[in-house]
VEXDO-708043 format. One record per residue: x, y, z of N, C-alpha, C in turn; residue in three letters. Coordinates in steps of 0.001 Angstrom, whole numbers, padded with zeros to 6 digits, always signed. Last residue first. Layout:
XYZXYZXYZALA...
***
This chain:
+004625+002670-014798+005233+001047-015632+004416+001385-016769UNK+005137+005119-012589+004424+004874-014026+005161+003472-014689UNK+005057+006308-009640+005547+005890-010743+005086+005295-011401UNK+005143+009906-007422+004944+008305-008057+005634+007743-009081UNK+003913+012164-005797+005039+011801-005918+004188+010265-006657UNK+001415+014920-006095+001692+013591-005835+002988+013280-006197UNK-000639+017322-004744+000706+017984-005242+001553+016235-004767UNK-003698+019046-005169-002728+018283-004679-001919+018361-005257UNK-006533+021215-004616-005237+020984-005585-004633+020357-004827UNK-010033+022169-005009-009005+021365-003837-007593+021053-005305UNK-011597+025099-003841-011127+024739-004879-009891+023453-004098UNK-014247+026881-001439-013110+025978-001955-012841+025413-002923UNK-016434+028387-000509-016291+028588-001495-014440+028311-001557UNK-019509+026884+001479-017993+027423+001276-016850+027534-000051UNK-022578+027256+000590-021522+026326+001052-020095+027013+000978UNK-025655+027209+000246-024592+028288+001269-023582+027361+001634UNK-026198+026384-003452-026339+026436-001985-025440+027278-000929UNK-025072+026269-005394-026266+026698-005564-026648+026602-004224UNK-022303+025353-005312-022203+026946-005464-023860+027050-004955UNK-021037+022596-003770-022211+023022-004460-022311+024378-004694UNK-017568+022527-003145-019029+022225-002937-020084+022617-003881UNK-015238+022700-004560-015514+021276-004379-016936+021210-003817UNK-015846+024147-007997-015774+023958-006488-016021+022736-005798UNK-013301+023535-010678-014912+023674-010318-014395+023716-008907UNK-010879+023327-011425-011749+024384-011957-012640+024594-011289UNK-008574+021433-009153-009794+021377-009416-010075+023125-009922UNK-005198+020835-010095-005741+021856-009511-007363+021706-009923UNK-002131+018393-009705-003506+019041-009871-004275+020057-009285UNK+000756+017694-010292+000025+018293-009515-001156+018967-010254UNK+003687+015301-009944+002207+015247-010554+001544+016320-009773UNK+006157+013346-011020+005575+014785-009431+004431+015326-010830UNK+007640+010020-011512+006997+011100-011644+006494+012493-010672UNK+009720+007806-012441+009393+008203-011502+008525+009576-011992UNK+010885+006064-014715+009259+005853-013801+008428+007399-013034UNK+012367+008690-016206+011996+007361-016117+010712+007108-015844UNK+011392+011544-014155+012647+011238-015407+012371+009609-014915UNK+008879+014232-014738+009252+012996-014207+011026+012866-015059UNK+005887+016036-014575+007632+016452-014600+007674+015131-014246UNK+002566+017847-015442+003732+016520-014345+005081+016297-015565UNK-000266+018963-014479+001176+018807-014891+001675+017984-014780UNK-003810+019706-015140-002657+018804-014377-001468+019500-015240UNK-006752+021342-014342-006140+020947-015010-004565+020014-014147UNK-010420+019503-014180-008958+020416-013692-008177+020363-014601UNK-013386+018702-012528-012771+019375-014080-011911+020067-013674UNK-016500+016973-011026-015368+017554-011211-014292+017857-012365UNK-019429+016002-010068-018963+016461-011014-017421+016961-010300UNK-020894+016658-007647-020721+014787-008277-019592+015091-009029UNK-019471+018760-004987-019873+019111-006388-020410+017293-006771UNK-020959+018460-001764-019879+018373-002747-020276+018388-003761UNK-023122+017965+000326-023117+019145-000773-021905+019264-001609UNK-021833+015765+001600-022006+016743+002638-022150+018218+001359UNK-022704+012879+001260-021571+014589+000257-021633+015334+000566UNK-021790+010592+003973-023017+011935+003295-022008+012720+002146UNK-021493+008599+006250-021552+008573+005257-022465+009638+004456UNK-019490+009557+009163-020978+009709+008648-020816+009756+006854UNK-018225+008276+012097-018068+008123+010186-019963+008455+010192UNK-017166+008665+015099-017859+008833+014356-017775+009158+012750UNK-015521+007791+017884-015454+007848+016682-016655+007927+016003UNK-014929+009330+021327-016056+008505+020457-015197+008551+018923UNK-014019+008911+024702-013826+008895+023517-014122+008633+022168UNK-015546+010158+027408-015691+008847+026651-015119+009303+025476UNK-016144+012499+028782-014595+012338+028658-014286+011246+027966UNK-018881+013191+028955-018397+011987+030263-016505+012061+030090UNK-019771+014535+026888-020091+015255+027739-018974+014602+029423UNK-016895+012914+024423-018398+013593+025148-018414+013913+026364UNK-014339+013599+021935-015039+013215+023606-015977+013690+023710UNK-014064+012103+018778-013964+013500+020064-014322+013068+021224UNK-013035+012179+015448-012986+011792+016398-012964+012826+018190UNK-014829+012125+012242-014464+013360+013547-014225+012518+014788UNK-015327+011822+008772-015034+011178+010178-014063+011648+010888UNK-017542+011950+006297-017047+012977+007325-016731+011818+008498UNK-017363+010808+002627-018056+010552+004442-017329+011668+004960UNK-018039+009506-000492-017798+010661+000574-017991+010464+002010UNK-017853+008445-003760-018089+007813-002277-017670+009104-001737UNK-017438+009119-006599-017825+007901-006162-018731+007487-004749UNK-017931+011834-008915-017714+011435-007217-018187+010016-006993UNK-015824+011938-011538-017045+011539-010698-016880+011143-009316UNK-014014+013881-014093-014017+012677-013395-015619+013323-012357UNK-011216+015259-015895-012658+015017-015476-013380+013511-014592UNK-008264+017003-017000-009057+015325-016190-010256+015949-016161UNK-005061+017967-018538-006509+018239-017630-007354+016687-017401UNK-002174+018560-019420-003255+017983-019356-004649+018558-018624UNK+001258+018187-020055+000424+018987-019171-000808+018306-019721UNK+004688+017086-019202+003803+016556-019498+002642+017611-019283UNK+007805+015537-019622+007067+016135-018842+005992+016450-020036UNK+010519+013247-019093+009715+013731-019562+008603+015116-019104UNK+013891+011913-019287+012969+012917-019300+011577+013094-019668UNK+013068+008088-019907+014237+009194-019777+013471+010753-019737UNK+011847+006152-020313+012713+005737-019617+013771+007022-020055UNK+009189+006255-021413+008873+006253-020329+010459+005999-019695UNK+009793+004235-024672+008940+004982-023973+009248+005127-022086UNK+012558+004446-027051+011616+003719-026105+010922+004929-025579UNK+014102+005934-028922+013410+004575-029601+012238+004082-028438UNK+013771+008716-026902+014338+008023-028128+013388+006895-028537UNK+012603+009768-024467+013324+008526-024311+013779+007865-025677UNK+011421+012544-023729+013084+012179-024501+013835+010736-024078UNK+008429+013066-023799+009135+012285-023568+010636+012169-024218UNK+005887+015274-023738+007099+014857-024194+008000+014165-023752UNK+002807+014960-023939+003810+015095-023496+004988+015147-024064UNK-000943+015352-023285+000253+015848-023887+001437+015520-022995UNK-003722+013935-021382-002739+014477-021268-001701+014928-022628UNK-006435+013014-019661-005785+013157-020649-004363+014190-020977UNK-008046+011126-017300-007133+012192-017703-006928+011899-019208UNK-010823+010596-015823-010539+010232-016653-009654+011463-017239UNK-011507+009222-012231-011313+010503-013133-011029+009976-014425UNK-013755+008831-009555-012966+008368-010563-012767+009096-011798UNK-012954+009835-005877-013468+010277-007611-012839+008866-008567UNK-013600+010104-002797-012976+009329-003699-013646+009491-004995UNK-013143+012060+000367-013752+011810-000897-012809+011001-001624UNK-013777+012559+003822-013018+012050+002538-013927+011877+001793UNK-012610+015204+005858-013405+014699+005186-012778+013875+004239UNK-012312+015436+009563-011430+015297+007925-012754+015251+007535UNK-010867+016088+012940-012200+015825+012059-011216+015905+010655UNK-010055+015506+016428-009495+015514+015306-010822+014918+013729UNK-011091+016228+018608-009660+015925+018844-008955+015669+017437UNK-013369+018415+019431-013088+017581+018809-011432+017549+019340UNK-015923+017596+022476-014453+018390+022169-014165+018051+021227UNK-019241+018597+021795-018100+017936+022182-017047+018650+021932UNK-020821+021075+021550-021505+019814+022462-020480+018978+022412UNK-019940+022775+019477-020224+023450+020882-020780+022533+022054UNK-017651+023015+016800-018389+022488+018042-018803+022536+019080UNK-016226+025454+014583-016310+024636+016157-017672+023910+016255UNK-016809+025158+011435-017407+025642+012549-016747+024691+013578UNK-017575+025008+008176-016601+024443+008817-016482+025524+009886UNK-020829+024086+006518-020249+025323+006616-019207+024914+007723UNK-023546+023916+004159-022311+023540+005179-021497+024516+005291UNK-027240+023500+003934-026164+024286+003914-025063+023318+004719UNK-030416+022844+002725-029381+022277+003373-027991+023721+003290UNK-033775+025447+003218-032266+025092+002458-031061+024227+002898UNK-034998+025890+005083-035351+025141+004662-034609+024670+003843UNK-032697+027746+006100-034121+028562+006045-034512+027353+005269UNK-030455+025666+006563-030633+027055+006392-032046+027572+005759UNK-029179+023145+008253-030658+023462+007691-030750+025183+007592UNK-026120+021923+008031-027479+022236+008974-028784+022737+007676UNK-023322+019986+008401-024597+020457+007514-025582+020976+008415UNK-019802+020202+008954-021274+020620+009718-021947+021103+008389UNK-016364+020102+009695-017395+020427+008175-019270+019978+008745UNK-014782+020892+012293-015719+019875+011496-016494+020551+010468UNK-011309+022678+011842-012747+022283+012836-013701+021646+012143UNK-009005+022162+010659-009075+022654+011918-010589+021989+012203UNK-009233+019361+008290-009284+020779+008767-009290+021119+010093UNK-008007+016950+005955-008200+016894+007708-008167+018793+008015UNK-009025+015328+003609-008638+016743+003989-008830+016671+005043UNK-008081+012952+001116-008558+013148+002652-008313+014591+002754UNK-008787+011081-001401-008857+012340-001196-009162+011916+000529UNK-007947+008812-003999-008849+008835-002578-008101+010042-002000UNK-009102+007934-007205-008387+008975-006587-009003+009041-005012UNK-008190+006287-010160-009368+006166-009267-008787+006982-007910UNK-008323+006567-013694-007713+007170-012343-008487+006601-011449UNK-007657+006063-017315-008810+006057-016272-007736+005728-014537UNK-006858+008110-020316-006749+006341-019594-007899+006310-018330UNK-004222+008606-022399-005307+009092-021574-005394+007727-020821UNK-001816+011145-023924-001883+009994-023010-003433+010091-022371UNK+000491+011471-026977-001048+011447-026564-001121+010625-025289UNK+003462+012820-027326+003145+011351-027067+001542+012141-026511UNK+006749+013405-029219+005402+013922-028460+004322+012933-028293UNK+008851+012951-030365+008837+012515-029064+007875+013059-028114UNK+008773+010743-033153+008468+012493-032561+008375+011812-031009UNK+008978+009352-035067+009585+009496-034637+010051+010361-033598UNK+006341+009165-036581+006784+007627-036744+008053+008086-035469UNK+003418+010606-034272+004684+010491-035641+005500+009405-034922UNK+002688+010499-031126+002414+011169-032309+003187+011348-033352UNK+002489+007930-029352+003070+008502-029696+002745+009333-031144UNK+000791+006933-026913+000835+006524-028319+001556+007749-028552UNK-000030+004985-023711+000596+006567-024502+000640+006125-025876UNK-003190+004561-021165-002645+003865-022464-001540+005155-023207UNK-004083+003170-017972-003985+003929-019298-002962+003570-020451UNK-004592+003605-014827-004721+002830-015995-004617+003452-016345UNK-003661+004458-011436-003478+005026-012800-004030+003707-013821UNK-004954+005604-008062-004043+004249-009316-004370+004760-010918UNK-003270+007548-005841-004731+006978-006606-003971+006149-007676UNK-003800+009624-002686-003149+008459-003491-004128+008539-004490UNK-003725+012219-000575-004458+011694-001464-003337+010655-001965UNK-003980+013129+003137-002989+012799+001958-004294+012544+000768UNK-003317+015966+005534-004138+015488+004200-003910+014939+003207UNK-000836+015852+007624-002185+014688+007776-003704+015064+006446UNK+000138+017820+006527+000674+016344+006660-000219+015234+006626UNK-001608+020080+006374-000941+019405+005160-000897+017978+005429UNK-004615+020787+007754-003502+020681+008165-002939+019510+007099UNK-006133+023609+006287-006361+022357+005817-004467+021985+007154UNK-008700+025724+007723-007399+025396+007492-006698+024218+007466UNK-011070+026008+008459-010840+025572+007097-009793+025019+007030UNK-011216+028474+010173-011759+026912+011190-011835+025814+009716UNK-008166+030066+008864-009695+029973+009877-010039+028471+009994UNK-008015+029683+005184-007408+029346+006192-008607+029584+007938UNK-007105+028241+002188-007877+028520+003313-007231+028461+004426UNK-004284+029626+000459-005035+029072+000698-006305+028820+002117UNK-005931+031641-002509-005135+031822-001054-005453+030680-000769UNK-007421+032793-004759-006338+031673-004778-005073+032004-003406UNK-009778+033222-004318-008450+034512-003822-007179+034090-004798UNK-011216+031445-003515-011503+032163-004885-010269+033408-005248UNK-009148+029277-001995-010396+030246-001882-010178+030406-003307UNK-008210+026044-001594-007852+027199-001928-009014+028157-002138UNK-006799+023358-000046-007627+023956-000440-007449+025407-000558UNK-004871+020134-000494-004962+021493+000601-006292+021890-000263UNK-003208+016742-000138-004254+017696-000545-003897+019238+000479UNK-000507+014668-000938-000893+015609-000185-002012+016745-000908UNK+000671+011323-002757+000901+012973-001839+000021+013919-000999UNK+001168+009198-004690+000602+009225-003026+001432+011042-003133UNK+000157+006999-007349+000915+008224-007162+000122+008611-005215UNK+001189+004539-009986+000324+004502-008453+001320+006018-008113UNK+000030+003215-013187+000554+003964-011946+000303+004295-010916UNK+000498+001504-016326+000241+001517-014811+000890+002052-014004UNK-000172+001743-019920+000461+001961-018301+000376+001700-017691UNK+000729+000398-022954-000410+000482-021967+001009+001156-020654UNK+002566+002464-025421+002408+001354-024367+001071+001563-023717UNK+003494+003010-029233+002691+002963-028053+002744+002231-026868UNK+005579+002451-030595+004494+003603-031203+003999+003845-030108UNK+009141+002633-030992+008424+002476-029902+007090+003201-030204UNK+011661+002273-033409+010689+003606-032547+009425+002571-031809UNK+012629-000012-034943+012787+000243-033317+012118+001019-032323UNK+012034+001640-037825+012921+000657-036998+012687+000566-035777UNK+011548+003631-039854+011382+003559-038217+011548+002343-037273UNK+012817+002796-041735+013589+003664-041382+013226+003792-039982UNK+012871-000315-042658+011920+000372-042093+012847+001682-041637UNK+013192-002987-045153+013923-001878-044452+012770-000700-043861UNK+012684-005910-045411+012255-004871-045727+012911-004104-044768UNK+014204-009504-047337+014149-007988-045569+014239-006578-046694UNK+012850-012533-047882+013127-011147-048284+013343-009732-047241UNK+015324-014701-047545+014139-014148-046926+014103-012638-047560UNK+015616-018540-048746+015917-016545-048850+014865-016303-048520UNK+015023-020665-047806+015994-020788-047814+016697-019055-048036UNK+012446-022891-046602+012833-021500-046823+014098-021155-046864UNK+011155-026118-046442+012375-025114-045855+012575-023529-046716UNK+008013-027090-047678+009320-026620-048061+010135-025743-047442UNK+005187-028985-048062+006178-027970-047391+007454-028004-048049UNK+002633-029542-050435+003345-029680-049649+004362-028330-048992UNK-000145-030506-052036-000265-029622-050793+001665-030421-050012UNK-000770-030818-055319-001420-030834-053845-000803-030104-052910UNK+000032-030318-058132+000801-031826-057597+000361-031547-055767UNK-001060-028038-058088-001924-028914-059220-001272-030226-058637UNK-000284-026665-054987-000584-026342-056645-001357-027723-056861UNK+000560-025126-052531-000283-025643-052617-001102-025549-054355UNK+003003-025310-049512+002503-024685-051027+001729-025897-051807UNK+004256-023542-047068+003267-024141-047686+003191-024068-048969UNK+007336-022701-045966+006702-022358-047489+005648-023438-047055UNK+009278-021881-042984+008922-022986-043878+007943-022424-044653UNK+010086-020110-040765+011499-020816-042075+010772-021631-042791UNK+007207-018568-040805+008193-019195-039777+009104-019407-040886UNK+004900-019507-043191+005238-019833-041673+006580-019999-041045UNK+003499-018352-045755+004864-018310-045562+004642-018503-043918UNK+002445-020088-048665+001994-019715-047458+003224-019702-046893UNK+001167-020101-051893+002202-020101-051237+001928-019583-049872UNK-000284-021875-054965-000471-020606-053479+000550-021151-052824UNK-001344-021706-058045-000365-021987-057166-000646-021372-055910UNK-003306-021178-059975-003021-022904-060191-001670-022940-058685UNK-004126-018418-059673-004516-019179-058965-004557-020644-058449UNK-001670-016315-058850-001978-017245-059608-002633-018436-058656UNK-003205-013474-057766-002473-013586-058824-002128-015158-059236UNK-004546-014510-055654-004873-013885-056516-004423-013794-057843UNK-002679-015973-054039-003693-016829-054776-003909-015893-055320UNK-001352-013910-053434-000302-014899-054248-001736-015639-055016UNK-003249-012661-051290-002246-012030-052541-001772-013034-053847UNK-003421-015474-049774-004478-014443-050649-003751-013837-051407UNK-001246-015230-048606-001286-016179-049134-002536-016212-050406UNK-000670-012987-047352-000247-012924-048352+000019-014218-049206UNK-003112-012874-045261-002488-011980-046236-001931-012629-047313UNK-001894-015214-044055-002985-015452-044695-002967-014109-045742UNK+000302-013953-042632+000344-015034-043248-000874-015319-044474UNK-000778-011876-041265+000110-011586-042483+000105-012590-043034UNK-002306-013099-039178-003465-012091-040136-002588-011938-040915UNK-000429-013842-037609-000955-015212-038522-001938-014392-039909UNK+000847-012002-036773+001308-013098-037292+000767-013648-038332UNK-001258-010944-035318-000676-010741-036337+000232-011424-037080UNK-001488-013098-033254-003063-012560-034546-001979-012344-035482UNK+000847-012787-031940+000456-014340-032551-000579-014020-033330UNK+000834-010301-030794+002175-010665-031834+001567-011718-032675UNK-001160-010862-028447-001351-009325-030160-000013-010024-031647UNK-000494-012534-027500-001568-012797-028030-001642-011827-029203UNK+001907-010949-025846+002281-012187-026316+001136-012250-027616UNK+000738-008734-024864+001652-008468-026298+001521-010024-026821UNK-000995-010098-023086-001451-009201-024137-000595-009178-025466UNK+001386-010687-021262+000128-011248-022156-000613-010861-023440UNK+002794-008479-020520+003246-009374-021379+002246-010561-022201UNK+000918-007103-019371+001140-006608-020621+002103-007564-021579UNK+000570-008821-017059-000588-008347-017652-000184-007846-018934UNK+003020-008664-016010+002604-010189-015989+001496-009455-016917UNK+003529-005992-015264+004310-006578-015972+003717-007923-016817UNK+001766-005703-013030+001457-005174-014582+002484-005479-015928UNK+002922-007117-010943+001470-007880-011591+001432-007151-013272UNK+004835-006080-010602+005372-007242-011649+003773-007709-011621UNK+004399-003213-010234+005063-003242-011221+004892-005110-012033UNK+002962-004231-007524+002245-003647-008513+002519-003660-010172UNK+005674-004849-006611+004482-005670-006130+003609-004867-007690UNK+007192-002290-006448+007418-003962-006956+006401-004625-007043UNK+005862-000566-005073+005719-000327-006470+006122-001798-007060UNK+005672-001653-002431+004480-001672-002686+004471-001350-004589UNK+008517-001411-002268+008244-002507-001728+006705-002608-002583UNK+008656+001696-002263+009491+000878-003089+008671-000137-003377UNK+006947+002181-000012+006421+002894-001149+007182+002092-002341UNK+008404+001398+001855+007371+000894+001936+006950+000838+000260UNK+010351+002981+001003+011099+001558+001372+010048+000744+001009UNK+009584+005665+001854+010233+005166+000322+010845+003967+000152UNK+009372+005618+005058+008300+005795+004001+008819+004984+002345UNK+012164+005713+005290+011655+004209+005645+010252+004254+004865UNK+013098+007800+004559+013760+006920+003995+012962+005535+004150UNK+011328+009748+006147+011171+009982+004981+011497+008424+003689UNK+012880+009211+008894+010808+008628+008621+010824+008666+006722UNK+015035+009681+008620+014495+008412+008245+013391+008144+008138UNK+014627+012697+008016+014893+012293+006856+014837+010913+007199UNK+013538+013700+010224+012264+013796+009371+012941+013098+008004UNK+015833+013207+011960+014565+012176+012087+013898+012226+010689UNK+016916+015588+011028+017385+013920+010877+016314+012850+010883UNK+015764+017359+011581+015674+017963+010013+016690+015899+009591UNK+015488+017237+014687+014569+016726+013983+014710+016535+012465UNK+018583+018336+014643+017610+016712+015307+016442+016289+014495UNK+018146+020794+014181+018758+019886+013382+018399+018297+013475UNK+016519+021764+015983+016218+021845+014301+016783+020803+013635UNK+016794+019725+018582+016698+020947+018394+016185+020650+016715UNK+013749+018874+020812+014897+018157+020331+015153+019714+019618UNK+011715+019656+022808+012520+018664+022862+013662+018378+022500UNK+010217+021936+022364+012043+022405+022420+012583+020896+022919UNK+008008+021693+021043+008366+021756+022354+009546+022158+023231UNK+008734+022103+018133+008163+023346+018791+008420+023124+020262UNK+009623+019158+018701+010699+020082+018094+010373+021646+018468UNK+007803+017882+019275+008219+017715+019730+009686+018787+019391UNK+005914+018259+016918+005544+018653+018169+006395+018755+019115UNK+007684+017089+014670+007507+018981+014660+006793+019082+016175UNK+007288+014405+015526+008377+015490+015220+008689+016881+015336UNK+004678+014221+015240+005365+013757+016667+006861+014543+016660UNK+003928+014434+012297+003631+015785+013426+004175+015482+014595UNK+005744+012590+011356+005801+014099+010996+005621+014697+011780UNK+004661+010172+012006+005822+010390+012861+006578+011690+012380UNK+002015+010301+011366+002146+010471+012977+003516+010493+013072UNK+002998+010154+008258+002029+011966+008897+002665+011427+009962UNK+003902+007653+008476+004627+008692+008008+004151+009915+008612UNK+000991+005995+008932+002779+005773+010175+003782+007379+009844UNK-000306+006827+007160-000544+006905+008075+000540+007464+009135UNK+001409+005902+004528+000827+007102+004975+000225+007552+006377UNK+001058+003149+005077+002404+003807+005484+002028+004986+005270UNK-001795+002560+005258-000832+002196+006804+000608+002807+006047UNK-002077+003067+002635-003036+003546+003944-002139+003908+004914UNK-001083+001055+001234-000400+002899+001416-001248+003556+002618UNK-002430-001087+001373-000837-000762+002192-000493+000978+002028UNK-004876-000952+001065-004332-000487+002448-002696-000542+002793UNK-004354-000231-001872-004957+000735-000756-004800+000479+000563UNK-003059-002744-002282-002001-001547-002256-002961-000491-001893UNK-005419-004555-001661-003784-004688-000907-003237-003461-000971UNK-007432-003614-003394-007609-003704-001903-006083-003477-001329UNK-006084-003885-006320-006706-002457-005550-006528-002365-004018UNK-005751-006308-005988-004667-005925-006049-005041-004099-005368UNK-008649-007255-005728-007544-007702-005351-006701-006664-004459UNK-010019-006140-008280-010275-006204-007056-009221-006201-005538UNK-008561-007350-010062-008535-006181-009699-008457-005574-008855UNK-007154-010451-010713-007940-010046-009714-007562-008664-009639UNK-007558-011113-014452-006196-010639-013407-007365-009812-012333UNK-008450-012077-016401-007435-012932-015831-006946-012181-014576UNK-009388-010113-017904-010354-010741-016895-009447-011941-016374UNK-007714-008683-019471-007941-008125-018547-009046-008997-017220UNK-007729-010441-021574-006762-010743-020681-007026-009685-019433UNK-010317-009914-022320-009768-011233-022309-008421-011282-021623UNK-010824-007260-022572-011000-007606-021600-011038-009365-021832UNK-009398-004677-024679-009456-006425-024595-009313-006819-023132UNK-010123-002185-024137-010281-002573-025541-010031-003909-025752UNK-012642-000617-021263-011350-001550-021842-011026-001714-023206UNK-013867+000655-018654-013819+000338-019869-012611+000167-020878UNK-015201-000328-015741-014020-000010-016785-014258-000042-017681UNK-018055+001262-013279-017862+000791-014836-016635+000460-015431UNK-018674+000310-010391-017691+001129-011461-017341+000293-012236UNK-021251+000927-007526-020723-000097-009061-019838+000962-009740UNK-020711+001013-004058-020651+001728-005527-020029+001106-006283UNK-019484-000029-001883-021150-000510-002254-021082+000431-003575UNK-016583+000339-002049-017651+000841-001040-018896+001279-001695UNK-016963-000655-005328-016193+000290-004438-016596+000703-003227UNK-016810-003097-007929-017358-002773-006589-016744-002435-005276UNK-016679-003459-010953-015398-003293-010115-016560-002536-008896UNK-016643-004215-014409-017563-004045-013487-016377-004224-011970UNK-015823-004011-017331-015526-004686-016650-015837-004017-015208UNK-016248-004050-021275-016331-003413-019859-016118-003963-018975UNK-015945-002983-024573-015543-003657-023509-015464-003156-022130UNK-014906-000738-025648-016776-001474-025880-016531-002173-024640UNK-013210+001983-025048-013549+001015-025884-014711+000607-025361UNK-013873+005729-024356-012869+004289-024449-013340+003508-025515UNK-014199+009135-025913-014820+007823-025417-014034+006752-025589UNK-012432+011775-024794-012804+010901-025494-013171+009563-024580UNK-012599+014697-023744-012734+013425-023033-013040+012530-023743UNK-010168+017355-024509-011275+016496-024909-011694+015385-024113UNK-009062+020645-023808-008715+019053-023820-010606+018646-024129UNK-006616+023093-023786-007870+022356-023528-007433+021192-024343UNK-004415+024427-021170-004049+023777-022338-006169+023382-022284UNK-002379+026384-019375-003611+026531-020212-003949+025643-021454UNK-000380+024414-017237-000486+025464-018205-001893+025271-018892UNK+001468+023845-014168+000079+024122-014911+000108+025267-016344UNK+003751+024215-012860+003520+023066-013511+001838+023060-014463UNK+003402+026346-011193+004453+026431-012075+003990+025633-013375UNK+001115+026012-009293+001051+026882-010127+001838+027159-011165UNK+002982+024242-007649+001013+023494-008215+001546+024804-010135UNK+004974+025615-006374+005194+024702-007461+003759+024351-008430UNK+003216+027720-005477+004358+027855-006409+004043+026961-007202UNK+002262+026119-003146+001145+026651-004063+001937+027308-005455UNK+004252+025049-001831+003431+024110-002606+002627+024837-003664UNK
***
């Protein structure tokens, strides 16, 4: 993993430009989030809210089902239950039935954003339309003012000294565009699910009572945004837009705040008053990427090679620590503690990503630490490594 992260990254800087005026308000585990938009008239037709909720918990529950029937596999395979090959079968239907879910959940998503951009275009085509019409009905009045001519569709308004009538159109004048067909820009939508780890200052990754266990650390997150293409014909394309990113890291032993000489501190430690049976932390950011690419889809966008490098910035939304364990009696407890347990608010990385069509492999690497440096906190960097797809 740490290869590939490291292949797909290149030194590129970047800007965080400011969106549009338009905003649209979105409530995240009790945290307000701002969108910001360039036509929230059709963007206020469509339950966000919603659609967020459904495909977070549906990836929830097939991420879930997928890790427990990973590690039931490999446990059972170290056990000498089954042999290599046995399992190298299993791990390919868990894999096939995961990408069924993951199918099932991109349909769903694909035809709400479908339904959303066809709107839009519909309403953008009909201004313009009508902003040429008047154009060049102005033009014509300019130049003579005893006549005006209005061009709708196969029919002439026209409007002289004998008043106001119509007339069938009978020659059209056709302008020749050499860029014809080129494709300038699309809005997006994407949903991407894979796997967190963590990395020292070494660029190793952690390891000791840190040691991130892969399967069971997933991240997902949903994509808005917008590509425009740079020249009438170039297959280099500007991309930015807005992310919302849910982060799990499940480590060997519990992430623990204590009190260092009046100073908060954390620090990832056994337990010495329960058993754990299993601790994580989660975080959720909202990021704002930007990106470079290239795309070899010709006249269209997004439907043939591409790849892509970038960087992001983004904000801590929400954080908790939840450790499941037994007490002193053998009672089985759950415990969620809502805290940033000293996490950076702030975050700044860079990205890659390789795709052909929809489909995309996306991997990020956080610059900054994920904890606080100004305190005694552990000195981690978090990079994932996502599978997805882009409408």
């Amino acid at each position: 993993m740490k290869n590939l992260i490291l292949t797909l990254f290149a030194l590129v800087g970047f800007s965080i430009s400011g969106l549009a005026q338009d905003t649209v308000r979105v409530n995240v585990n009790g945290s307000e989030i701002i969108i910001l938009s360039e036509d929230l008239t059709q963007l206020g037709d469509v339950d966000i809210n919603g659609m967020m909720s459904k495909f977070s918990q549906g990836m929830a529950e097939a991420s879930a089902e997928f890790s427990a029937k990973m590690a039931d596999i490999e446990a059972r395979k170290e056990a000498g239950e089954i042999t290599e090959e046995q399992a190298e079968e299993e791990a390919e239907i868990a894999e096939e039935e995961f990408e069924e879910k993951v199918e099932v959940l991109g349909e769903m998503m694909e035809e709400w954003g479908e339904a959303y951009e066809d709107r839009a275009e519909a309403q953008e085509e009909q201004w313009e339309s009508w902003a040429e019409q008047w154009e060049r009905g102005a033009e014509e009045m300019e130049e003579n003012r005893e006549r005006t001519e209005i061009r709708n569709g196969n029919q002439t308004i026209i409007i002289d000294e004998n008043g106001v009538r119509i007339q069938d159109r009978v020659k059209e004048d056709i302008i020749v565009d050499e860029d014809k067909g080129y494709k300038k820009s699309e809005g997006i939508f994407g949903f991407h699910f894979g796997w967190n780890t963590l990395y020292n200052s070494n660029m190793e990754l952690a390891g000791g009572d840190a040691e991130v266990d892969f399967f069971d650390s997933w991240t997902y997150d949903l994509e808005f945004g917008h590509k425009v293409r740079l020249g009438s014909t170039s297959p280099v394309f500007f991309q930015y837009g807005l992310n919302f990113s849910w982060h799990n890291f499940e480590t060997k032993e519990s992430l623990i705040k204590y009190d260092n000489g009046g100073e908060p501190a954390v620090v990832f430690e056994p337990r010495t008053d329960v058993t754990i049976n299993e601790t994580e932390f989660d975080i959720v950011y909202m990021d704002i990427p930007v990106m470079f690419s290239l795309d070899f889809s010709g006249k269209g966008i997004g439907k043939g090679f591409n790849v892509g490098v970038g960087g992001y910035g983004g904000v801590r939304l929400s954080s908790e620590r939840e450790t499941v364990y037994r007490d002193f009696n053998g009672d089985k407890i759950e415990e969620d503690i809502d805290d940033h347990f000293l996490s950076n608010q702030w975050r700044y990385g860079l990205m890659g990503q390789i795709g052909w069509g929809a489909f995309r492999v996306t991997a990020k690497y956080d610059l900054n630490q994920l904890f606080q440096e100004r305190y005694n906190t552990p000195d981690y960097q978090a990079a994932s490594l996502t599978l997805g797809f882009v409408f």
